[in-house]
Legacy VTK file of the C-alpha trace (Angstrom):
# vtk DataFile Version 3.0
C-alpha trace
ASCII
DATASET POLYDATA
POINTS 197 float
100.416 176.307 193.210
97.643 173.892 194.104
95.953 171.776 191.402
92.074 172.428 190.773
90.106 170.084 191.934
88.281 169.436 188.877
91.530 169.010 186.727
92.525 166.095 189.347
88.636 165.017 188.533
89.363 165.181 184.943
92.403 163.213 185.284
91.387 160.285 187.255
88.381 159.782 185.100
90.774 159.886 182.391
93.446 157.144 183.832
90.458 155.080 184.858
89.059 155.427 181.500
92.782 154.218 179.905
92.879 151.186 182.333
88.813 150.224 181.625
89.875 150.869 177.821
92.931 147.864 178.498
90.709 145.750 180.327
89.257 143.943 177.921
91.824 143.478 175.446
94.048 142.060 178.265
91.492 139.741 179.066
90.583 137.954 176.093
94.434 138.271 175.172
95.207 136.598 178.600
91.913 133.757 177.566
93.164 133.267 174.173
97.159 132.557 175.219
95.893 130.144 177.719
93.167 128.419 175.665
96.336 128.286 172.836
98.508 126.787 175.624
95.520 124.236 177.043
95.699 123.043 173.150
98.893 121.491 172.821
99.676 120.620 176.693
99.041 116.789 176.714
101.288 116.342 173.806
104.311 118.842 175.126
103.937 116.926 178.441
105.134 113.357 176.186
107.471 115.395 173.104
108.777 118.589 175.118
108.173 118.478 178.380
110.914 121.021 180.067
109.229 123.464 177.243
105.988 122.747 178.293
107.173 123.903 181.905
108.881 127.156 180.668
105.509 127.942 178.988
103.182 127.444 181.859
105.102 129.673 183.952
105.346 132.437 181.083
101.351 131.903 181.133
101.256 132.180 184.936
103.250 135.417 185.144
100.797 137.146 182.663
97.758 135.770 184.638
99.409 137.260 187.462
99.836 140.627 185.678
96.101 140.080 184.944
95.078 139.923 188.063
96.964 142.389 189.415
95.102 144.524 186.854
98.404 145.742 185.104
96.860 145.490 181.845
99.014 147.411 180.106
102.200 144.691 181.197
100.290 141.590 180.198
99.861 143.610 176.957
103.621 144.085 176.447
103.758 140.585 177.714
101.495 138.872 175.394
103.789 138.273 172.207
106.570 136.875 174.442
104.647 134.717 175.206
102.816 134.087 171.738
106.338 133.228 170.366
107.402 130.979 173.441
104.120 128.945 172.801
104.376 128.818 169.076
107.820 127.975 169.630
106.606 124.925 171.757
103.891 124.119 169.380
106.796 123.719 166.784
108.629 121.456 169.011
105.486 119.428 169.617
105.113 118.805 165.869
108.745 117.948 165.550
108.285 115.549 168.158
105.528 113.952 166.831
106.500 113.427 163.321
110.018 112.326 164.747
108.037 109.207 167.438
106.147 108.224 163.935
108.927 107.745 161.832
110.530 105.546 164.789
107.578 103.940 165.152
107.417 103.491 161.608
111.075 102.380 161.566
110.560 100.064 164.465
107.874 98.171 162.775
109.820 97.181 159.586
112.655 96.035 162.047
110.006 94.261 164.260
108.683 92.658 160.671
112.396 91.574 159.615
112.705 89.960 163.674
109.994 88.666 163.596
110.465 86.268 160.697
114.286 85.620 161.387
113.674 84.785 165.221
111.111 82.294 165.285
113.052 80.036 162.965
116.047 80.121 164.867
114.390 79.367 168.273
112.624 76.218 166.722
116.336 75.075 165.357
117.853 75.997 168.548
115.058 74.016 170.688
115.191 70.613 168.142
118.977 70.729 168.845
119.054 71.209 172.501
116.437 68.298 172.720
118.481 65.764 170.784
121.730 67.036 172.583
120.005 66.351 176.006
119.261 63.149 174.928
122.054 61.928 173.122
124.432 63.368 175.758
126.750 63.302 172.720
127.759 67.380 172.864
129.581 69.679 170.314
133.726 69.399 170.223
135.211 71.291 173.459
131.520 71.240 175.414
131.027 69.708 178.423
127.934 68.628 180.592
128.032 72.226 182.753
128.485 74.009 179.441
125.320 72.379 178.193
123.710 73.460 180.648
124.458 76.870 180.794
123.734 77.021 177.315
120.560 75.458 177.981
120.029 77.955 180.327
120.801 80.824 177.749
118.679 79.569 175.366
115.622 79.146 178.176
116.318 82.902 178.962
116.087 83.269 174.991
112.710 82.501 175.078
111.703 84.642 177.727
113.136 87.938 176.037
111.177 86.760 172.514
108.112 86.127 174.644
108.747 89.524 176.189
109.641 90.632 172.738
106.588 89.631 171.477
103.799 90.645 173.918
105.360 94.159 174.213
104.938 94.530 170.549
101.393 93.617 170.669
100.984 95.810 173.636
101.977 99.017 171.355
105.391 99.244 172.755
107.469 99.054 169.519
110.566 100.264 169.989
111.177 98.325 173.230
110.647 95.005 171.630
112.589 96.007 169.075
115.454 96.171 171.263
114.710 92.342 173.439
113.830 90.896 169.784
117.356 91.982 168.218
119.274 91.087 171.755
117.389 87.608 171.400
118.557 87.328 167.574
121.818 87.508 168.962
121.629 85.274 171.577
120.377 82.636 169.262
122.596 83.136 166.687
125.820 83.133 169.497
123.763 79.654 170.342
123.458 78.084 166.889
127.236 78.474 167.201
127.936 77.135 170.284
125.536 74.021 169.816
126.738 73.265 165.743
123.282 73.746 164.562
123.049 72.410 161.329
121.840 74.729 158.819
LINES 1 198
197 0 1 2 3 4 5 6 7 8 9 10 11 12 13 14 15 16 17 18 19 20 21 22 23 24 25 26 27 28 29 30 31 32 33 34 35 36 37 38 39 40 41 42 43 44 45 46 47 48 49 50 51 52 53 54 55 56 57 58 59 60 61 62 63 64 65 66 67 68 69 70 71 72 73 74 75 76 77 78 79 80 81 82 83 84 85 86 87 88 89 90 91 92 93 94 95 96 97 98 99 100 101 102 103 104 105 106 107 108 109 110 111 112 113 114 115 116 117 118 119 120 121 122 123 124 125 126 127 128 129 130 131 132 133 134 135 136 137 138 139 140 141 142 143 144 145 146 147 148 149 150 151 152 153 154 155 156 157 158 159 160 161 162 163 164 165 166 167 168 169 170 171 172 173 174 175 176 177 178 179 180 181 182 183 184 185 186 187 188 189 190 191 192 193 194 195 196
């Protein structure tokens, strides 16, 4: 039985008036998911990156539903990817808050180097000068082991000099880590040389 003509009229004016009615919605839902996404992307790319890359493709799919004009997909679509970017947002702020308590951490250790280092270095240099010149070295030490201690303490003051510059550079935790590796080079080298208390 053939189908009027006017109730195949009727029907495409009604399934184009159901995809024009999802238009819209899809769009600004699409707009508002990437504008939520556009947000937090600088910090997920330094506290969650592989996150960050899951998201952009969820994003990418439903632009691609968009502009296929399935608008009735990138509705279904939409909380997914709601909760995957909340979920990242989450993360972010974890991130965050966890990088400013080590930095937080990392300055009261830099403090506590900082104060214990350059004391030792300035014992350590006094005592390498007057063993140079005395020539008069600790029991069991020899001329060569002098000198490679000499050496060790030379490289000493490279890492607190490296220590000291990344600090002031904003790079906390790293000279953290060369100004406690220098702490215990020195004190292995107040041993080593007998430096007198």
């Amino acid at each position: 039985m053939p189908i009027p003509r006017k109730l195949l009229a009727v029907a495409a004016v009604a399934l184009l008036a159901a995809c024009t009615s999802q238009k819209e919605p899809a769009e600004k839902t699409a707009a508002s998911i990437e504008a939520s996404l556009n947000e937090i992307r600088v910090d997920a790319r330094q506290y969650a990156a592989e996150q960050l890359q899951s998201a952009e493709a969820s994003v990418n799919r439903l632009k691609d539903q968009l502009a296929r004009q399935d608008y009735s997909a990138v509705m279904q679509t939409a909380p997914v990817v709601r909760a995957e970017l909340a979920a990242l947002r989450t993360s972010v702020t974890e991130g965050k808050a966890n990088a400013e308590s080590v930095a937080a951490a990392a300055q009261q250790e830099w403090e506590e180097l900082n104060a214990a280092v350059p004391p030792l270095v300035e014992k350590l240099q006094a005592r390498v000068d007057q063993l140079a010149k005395s020539r008069k070295y600790p029991k069991g030490m020899d001329r060569p082991a002098f000198e490679a201690a000499r050496t060790g303490f030379e490289g000493l003051k490279t890492e607190w000099t490296e220590a000291t510059a990344e600090f002031a550079s904003g790079e906390a935790a790293s000279a953290v880590r060369k100004a406690r590796n220098a702490k215990v080079k020195a004190e292995e080298l107040i041993n080593q040389l007998e430096v007198q208390a």
